[in-house]
LOKOLKE-393181 format. One record per residue (C-alpha): x, y, z; residue in one letter; chain. Coordinates in Angstrom, 2 decimals, always signed. Example, Ala and Ser with C-alpha at 12.3 -4.5 7.8 and 13.67 -1.06 7.14 Angstrom:
+12.30/-4.50/+7.80/A/A
+13.67/-1.06/+7.14/S/A
END
This chain:
+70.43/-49.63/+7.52/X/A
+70.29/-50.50/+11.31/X/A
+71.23/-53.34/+12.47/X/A
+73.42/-53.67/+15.85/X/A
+74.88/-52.70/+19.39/X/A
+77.90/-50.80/+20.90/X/A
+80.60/-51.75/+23.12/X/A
+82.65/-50.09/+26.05/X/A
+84.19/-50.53/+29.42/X/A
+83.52/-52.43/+32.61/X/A
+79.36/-52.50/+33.40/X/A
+78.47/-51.31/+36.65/X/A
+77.05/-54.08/+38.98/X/A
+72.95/-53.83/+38.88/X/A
+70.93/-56.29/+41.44/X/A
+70.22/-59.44/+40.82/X/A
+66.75/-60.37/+39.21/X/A
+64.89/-63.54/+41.40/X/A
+65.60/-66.77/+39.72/X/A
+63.03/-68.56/+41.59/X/A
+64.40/-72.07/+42.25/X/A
+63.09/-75.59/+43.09/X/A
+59.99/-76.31/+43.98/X/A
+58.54/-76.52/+47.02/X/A
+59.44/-80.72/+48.39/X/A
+56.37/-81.31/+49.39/X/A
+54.77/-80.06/+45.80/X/A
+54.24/-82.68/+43.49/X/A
+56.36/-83.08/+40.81/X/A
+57.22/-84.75/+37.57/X/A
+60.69/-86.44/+37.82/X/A
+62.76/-86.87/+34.94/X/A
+64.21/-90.31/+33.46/X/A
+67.18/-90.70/+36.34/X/A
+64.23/-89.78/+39.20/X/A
+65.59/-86.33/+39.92/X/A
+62.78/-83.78/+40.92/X/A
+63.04/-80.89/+37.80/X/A
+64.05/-77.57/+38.52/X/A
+60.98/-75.09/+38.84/X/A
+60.74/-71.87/+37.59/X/A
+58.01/-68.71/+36.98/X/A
+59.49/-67.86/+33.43/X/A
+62.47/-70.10/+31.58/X/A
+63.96/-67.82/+29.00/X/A
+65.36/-69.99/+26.02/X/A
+67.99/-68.21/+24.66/X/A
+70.47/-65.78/+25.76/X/A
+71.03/-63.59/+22.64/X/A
+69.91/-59.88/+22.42/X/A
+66.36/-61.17/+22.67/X/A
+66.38/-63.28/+25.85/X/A
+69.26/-60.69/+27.62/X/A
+66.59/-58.04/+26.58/X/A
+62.84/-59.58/+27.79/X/A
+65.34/-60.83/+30.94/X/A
+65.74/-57.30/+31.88/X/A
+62.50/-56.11/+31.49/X/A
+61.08/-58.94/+33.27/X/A
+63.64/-58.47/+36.41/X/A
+62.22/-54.27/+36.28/X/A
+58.72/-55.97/+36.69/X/A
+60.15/-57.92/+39.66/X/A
+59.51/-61.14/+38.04/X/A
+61.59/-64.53/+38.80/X/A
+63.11/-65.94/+35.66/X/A
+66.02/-68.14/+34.39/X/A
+68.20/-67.98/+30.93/X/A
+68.67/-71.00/+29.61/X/A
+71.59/-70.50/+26.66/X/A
+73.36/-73.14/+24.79/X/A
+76.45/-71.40/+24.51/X/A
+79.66/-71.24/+26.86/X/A
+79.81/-67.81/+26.80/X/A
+76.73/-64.95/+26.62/X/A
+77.61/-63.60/+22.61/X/A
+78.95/-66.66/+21.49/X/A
+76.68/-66.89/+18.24/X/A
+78.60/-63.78/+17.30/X/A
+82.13/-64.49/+17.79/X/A
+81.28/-67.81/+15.51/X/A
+80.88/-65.03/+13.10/X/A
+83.70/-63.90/+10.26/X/A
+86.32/-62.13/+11.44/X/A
+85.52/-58.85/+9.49/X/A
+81.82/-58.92/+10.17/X/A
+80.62/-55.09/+11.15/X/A
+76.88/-54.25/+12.30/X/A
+74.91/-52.59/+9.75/X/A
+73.60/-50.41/+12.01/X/A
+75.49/-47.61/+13.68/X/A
+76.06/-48.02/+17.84/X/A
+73.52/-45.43/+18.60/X/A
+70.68/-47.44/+17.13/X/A
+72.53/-50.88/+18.56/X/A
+71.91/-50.59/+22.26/X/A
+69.42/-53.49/+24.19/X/A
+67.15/-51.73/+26.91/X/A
+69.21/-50.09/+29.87/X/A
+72.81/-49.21/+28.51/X/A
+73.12/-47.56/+24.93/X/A
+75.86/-49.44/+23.35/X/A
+79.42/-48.15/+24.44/X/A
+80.87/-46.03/+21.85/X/A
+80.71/-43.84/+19.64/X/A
+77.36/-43.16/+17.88/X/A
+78.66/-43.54/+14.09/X/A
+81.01/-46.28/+14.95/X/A
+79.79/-49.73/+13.40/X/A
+80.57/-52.48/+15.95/X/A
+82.51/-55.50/+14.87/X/A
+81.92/-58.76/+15.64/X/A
+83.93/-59.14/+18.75/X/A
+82.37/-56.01/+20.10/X/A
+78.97/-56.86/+19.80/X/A
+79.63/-60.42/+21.65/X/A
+81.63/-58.46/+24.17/X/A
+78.78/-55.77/+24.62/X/A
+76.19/-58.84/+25.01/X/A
+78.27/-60.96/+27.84/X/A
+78.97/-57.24/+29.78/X/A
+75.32/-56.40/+29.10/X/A
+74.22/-59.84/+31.26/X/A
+77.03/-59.31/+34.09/X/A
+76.27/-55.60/+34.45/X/A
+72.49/-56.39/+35.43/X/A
+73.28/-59.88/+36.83/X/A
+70.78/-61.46/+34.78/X/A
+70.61/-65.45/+35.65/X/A
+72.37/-66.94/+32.71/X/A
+72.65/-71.08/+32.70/X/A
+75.28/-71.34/+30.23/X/A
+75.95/-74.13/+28.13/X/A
+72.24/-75.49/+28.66/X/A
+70.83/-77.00/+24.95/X/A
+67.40/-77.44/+25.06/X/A
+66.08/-80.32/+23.33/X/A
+62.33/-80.32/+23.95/X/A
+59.70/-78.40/+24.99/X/A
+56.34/-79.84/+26.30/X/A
+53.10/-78.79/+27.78/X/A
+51.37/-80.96/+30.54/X/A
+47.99/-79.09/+31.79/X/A
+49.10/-75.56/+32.90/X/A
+52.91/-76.14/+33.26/X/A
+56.20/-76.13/+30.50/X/A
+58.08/-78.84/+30.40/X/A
+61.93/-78.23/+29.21/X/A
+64.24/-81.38/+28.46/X/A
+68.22/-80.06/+28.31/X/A
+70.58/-83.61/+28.07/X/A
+69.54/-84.68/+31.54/X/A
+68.07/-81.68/+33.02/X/A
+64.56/-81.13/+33.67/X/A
+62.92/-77.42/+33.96/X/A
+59.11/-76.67/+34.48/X/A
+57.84/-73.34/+33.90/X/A
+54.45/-71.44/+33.53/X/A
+55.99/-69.03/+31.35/X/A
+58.16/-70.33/+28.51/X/A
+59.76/-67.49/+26.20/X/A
+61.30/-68.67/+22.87/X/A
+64.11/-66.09/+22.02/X/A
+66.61/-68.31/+19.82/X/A
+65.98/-65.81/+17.44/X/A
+65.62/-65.46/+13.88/X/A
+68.80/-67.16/+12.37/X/A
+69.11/-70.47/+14.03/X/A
+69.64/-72.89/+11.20/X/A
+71.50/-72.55/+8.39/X/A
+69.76/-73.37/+5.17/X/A
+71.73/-74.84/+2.20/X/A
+70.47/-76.23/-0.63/X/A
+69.16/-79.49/-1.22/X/A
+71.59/-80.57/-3.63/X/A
+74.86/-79.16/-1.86/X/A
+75.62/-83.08/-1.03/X/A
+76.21/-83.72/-5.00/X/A
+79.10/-81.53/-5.21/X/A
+82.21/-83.17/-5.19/X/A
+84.84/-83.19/-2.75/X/A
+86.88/-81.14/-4.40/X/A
+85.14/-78.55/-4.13/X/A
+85.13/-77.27/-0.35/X/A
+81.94/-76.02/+0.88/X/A
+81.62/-73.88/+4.09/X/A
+78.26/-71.82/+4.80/X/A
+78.73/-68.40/+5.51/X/A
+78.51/-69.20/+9.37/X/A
+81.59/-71.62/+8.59/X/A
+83.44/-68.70/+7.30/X/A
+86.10/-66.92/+8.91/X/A
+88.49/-65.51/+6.70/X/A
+90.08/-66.17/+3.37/X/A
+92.89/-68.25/+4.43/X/A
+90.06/-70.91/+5.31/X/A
+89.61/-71.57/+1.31/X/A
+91.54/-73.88/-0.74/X/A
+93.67/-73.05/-3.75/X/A
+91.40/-71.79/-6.84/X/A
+87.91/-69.77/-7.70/X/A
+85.31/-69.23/-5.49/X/A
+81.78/-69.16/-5.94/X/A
+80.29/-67.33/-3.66/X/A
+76.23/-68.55/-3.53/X/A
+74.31/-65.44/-2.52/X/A
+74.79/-61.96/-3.35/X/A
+72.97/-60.29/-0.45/X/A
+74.77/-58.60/+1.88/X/A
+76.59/-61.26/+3.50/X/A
+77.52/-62.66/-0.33/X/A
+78.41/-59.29/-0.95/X/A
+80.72/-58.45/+1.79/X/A
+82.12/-61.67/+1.61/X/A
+82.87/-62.21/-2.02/X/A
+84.29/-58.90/-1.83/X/A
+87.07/-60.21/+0.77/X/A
+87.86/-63.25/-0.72/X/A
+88.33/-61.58/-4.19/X/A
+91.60/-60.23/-2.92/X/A
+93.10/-63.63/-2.88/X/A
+90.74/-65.93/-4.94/X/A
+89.27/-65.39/-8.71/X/A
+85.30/-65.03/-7.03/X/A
+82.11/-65.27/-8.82/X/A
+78.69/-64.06/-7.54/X/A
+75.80/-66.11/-7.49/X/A
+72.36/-64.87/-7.42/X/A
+70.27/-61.42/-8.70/X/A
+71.32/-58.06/-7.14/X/A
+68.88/-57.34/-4.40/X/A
+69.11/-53.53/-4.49/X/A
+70.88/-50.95/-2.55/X/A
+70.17/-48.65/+0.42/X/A
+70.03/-45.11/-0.89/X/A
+73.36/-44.35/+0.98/X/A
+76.14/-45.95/+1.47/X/A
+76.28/-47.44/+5.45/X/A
+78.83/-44.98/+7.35/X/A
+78.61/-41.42/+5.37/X/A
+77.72/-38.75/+5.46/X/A
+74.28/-38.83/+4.09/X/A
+73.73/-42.48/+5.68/X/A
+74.49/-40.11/+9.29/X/A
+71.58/-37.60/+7.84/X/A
+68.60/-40.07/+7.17/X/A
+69.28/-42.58/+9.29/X/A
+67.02/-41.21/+11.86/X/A
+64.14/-40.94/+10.04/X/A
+65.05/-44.60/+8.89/X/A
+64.78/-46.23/+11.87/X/A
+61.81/-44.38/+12.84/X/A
+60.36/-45.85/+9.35/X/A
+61.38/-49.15/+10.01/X/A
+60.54/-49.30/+14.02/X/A
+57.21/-47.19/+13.38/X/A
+55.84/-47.46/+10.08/X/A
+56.36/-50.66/+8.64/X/A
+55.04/-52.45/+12.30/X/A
+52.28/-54.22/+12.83/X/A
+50.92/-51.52/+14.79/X/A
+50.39/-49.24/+11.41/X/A
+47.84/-50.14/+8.42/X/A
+51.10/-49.67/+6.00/X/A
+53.52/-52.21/+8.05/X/A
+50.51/-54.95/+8.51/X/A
+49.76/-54.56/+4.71/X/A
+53.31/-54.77/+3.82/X/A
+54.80/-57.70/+6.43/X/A
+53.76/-60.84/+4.25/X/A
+55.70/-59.56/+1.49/X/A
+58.47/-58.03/+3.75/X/A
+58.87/-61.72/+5.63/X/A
+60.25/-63.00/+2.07/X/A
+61.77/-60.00/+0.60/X/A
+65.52/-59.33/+0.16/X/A
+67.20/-57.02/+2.37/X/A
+69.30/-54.11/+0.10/X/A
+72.77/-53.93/+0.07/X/A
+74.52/-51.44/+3.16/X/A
+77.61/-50.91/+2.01/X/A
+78.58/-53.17/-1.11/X/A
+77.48/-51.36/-4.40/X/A
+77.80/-52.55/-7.56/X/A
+81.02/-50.45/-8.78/X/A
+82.62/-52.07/-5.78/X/A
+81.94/-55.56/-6.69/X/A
+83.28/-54.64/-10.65/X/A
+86.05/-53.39/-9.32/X/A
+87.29/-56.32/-7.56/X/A
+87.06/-58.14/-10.39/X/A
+84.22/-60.37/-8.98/X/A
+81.83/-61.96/-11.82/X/A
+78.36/-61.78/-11.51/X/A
+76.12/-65.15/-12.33/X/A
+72.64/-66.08/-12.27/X/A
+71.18/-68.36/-9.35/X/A
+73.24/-71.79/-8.67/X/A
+70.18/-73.88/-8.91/X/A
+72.05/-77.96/-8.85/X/A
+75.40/-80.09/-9.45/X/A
+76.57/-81.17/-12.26/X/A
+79.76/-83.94/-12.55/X/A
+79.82/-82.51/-9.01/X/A
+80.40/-78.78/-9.70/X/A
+77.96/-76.37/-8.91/X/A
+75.17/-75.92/-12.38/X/A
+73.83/-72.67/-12.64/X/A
+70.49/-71.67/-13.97/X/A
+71.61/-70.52/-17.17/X/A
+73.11/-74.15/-17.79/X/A
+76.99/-73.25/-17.30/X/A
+79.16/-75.43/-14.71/X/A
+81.81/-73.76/-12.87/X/A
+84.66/-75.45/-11.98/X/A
+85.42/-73.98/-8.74/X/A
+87.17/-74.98/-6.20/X/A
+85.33/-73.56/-2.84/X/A
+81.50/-72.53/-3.05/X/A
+80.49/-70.25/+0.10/X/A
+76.94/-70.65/+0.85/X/A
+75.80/-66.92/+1.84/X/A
+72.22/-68.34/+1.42/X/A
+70.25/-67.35/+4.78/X/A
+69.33/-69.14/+7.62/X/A
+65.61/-70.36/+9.32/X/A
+64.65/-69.91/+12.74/X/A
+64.83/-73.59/+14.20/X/A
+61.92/-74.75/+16.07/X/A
+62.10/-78.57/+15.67/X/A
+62.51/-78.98/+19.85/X/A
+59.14/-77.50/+20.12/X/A
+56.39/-80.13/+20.36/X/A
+53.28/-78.10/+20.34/X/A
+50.79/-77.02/+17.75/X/A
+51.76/-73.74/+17.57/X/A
+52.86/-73.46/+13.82/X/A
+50.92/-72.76/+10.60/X/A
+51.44/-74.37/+7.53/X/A
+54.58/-72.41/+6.65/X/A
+56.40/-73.16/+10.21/X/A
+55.70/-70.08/+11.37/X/A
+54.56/-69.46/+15.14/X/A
+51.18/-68.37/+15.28/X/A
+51.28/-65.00/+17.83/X/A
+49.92/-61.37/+18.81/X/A
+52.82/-59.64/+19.12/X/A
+54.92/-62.51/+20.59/X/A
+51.79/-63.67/+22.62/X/A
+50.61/-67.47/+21.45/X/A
+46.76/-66.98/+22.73/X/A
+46.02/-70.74/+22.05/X/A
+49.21/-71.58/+24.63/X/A
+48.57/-69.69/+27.51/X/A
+52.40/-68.34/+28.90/X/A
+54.26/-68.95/+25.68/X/A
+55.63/-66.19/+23.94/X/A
+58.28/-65.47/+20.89/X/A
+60.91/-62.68/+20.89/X/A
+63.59/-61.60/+18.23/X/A
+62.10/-62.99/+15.01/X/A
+61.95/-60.91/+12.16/X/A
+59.17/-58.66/+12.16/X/A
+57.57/-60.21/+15.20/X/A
+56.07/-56.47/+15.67/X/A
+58.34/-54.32/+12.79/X/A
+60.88/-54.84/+11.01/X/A
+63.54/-53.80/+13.21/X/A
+62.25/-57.05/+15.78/X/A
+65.08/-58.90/+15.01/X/A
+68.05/-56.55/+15.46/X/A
+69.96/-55.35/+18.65/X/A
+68.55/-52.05/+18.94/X/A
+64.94/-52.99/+17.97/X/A
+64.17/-56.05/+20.26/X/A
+63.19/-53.91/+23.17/X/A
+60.18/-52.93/+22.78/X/A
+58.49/-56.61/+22.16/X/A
+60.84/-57.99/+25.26/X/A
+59.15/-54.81/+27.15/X/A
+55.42/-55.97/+26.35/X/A
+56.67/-59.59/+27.05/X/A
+57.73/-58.99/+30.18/X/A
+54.35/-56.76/+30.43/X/A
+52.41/-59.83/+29.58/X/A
+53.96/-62.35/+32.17/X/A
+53.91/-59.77/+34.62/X/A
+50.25/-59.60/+34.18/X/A
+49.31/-62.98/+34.24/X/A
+49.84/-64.22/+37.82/X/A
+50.90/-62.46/+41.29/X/A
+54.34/-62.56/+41.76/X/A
+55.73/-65.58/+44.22/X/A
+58.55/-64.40/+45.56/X/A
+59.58/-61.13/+46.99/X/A
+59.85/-58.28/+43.75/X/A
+63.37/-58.08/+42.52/X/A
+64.61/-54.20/+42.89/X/A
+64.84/-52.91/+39.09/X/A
+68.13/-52.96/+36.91/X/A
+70.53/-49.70/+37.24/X/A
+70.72/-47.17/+34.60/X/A
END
């Protein structure tokens, strides 16, 4: 299945897009809690992931004025915080953000370093204005402007993109805290690599395909159970020879069919949302043959060892919590959500905010929305959308090289 970007050499330089910068003095302004004017802008872009890097380069081909604001230190960090074996699901051809296919070869399945790589070379090659290391804490409205809150920094914006993506927040369960400390607990965005765990079994909580690929490593070192029902597989195997065959026609399923644009993806996207994604490359035989040991659900703690649903107690002595993540949208402080926490949009457009949009969340327009290859096309009719709204004040940026 889909699901990344490719990697190569040095970008070529592109121009830069117009970050427009502080407001005019004699404009007036809010000033933030040490009385320092805040830093104006057309469009702040939170995030700089595939999403932000992506509805940044549309938005500089529209000749718009826009910042990045990304928490990291480095463009692709999120990714290299990833385990060191990770591989994209999806094959480089399918893994490329808007402008510059992913460098390599078209079957090759980028690692984890490659993808972060690809990301930071994507942002210098079409000089998009990244503000690294920039956490925002709080976003505001006040009458027809955004107010941002970073630490001590101040940013106002008519246009306020959201593109922190899909996987923000780790979720673990509720009763993770009454497991002892004997047992080491890391989630799987704690992972790295085997040498991490202590002595002894590990129960690996998840068997999607993060669980999967996971358990599968540490079973080479570690007696490893499985927690949690077998969510399927993809017909073929990620990588061969009939996964190069109907891939294609795959992603043109997954980009085009199930969307919202189709009667078939807008029936099918509440269920979707919730559903569990199939196993790429992990099948069943492999897991058996590794000697892994399948269990039902971890659903609590017992004498402070993780209690499975079948009433058994494991006495492990690292648990691995492969067990998904939420998008995190606590710094937001407007009534955008409905009663599941989910941002209420038109294909990334909030109509009851006027400038605020969402890009890279699952199935914000098909299911492919969320990956590398995919997030185009909503950053495009993002960037569409902004563009539309207001005449551009200051001088059009000249569009991002091929």
């Amino acid at each position: 299945m889909p699901a990344a970007p490719k990697r190569q050499g040095s970008p070529d330089a592109g121009p830069t897009a117009p970050a427009l910068g502080s407001a005019d003095p004699e404009e007036e302004a809010a000033m933030d809690g040490q009385g320092r004017e805040p830093e104006r802008f057309e469009t702040v872009i939170v995030g700089g992931g595939q999403a932000g890097l992506a509805t940044g380069y549309h938005l500089a081909r529209q000749g718009r004025p826009f910042v990045i604001l990304d928490a990291g230190e480095r463009v692709g960090d999120p990714w290299r915080g990833r385990w060191d074996s990770l591989r994209l699901f999806t094959p480089a051809r399918y893994s490329g953000l808007p402008g510059w296919a992913f460098p390599a070869a078209p079957w090759h399945y980028p690692t984890r370093d490659e993808v972060a790589d690809y990301l930071e070379a994507y942002a210098a090659r079409f000089q998009l204005p990244v503000r690294s290391g920039v956490r925002v804490d709080r976003l505001t409205r006040q009458e027809d402007r955004y107010l941002v809150a970073a630490g001590d920094r101040r940013f106002e914006a008519d246009n306020l993109v959201v593109a922190t993506g899909a996987y923000s927040r780790p979720r673990v369960p509720s009763f993770a805290p009454d497991l002892g400390p004997q047992v080491l607990q890391l989630h799987s965005t704690g992972y790295r690599r085997p040498a991490q765990l202590r002595d002894g079994p590990v129960l690996v909580v998840g068997a999607a395909n993060s669980g999967a690929e996971i358990a599968l490593e540490v079973s080479a070192t570690h007696p490893t159970w499985l927690s949690g029902p077998h969510p399927g597989s993809e017909p073929a195997r990620a990588g061969g020879r009939i996964d190069r065959l109907s891939t294609p026609a795959l992603w043109f399923t997954l980009s085009r069919v199930l969307s919202v644009d189709n009667p078939v993806g807008r029936r099918l996207r509440p269920k979707l949302l919730t559903a569990a994604v199939p196993l790429a490359r992990v099948r069943r035989r492999d897991l058996a043959a590794a000697g892994i040991r399948r269990v039902p659900r971890t659903v609590g703690a017992r004498d402070g060892l993780p209690l499975l649903e079948d009433g058994r107690v494991l006495e492990v002595a690292n648990v691995v919590w492969c067990t998904g993540f939420r998008p995190d949208f606590a710094w937001i402080d407007l009534p955008v959500f409905d009663a599941g926490g989910q941002p209420r949009h038109d294909r990334g457009v909030v109509g009851s905010q006027p400038g605020l949009y969402f890009v890279g969340l699952f199935f914000l327009t098909a299911i492919t929305s969320a990956l590398i290859g995919g997030v185009g096309r909503d950053a495009e009719h993002v960037a569409a959308h902004i563009a539309g709204r207001v005449p551009a004040t200051t001088p059009a940026a000249t569009a991002p090289g091929p």
